[in-house]
N, C-alpha and C positions, 0 to 999 in steps of 0.2 A: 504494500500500500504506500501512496504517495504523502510525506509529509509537505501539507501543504504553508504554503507563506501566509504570514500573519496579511498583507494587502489581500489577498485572494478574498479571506474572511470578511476584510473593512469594508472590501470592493463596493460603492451608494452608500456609505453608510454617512448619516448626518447625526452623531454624537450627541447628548444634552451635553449643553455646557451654559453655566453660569456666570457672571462676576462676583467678584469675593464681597462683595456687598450685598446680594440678594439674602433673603432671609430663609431661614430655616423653614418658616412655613412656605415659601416659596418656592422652595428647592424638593420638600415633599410634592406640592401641588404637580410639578412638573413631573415630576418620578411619576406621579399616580398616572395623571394623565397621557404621557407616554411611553406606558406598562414599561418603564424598563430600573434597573436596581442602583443606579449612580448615577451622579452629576460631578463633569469634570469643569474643576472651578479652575477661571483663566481669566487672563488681562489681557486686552481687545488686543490682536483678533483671535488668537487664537495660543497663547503661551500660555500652558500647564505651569499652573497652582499649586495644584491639589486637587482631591476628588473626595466626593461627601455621597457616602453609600448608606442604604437600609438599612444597615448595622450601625451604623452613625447615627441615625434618627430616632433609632430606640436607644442607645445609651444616651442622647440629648433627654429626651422624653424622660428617661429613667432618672436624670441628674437631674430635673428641672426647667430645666433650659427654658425659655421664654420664646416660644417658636417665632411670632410676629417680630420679636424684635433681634433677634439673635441670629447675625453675619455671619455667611458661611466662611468666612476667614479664621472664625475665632474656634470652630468645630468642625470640623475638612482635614484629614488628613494632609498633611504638608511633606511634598518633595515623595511621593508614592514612585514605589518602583514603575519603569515603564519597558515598554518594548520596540523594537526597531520596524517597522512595514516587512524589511527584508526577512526577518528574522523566521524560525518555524513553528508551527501548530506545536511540536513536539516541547520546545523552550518555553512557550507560554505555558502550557501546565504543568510543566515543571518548578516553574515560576510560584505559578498560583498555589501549587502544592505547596513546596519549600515554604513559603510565605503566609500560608493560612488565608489568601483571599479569596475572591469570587471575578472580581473586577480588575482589568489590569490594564490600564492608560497606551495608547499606542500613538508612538511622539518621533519624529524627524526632526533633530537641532532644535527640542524642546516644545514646536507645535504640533498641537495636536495633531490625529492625523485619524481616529479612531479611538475604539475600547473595541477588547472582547473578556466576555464573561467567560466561567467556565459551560454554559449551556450553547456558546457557539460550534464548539466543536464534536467532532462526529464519536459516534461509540468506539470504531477503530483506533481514533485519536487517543482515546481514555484508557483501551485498550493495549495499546503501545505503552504509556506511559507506567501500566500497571504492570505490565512482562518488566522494563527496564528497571524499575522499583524491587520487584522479585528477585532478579536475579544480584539487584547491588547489594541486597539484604543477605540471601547469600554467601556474597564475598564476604561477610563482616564477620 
């Protein structure tokens, strides 16, 4: 099977993204409304921030947080790992693994250029990742 390139995956994709100013309930509202789990926060037009995931909105919610008035600046993940367009399906969930995320920023010389979640890629993908996993356990 073919490891495919992280642009393959991007290939139309038009990313939420935010300013570090927008608010916490504003960055919900868009999440909801366009069914997807992250907003990648940036300064016009397109230089990665930080990203403010579903997981961010209930430890917000669970602190306190004041959703109307509280900056996605001050609750966003800052400087998140990213990935290259070039780079492979195989490295991204590798990534996400090693890392404990869901969501992983996809950036050329810091602008944006994409995200992919771990629900972008195919079960052979998963599958690959889980043989490679195996067998490094193994060597240990």
């Amino acid at each position: 099977m073919q490891d495919r390139r992280i642009a393959e995956i991007i290939r139309d994709q038009h990313p939420l993204m935010l300013g570090p100013e927008a608010s916490l309930a504003e960055a919900c509202r868009a999440m909801h409304q366009r069914r997807v789990g992250a907003v990648l926060v940036v300064e016009e037009p397109d230089w990665l921030l930080g990203i403010f995931t579903g997981r961010d909105a209930v430890r917000c919610l669970a602190e306190g947080q004041e959703a109307r008035s509280t900056p996605l600046h001050q609750v966003m993940t800052r400087r998140p790992e990213t990935l290259a367009p070039t780079q492979r399906a195989s490295e991204a969930l590798r990534l996400m693994d090693n890392g404990g995320f869901r969501h992983l920023p996809v950036c050329e010389a810091g602008h944006v250029r994409g995200i992919v979640s771990r629900y972008d890629f195919r079960s052979q993908e998963h599958a690959r990742l889980d043989e490679e996993t195996g067998f490094f356990e193994r060597l240990r």
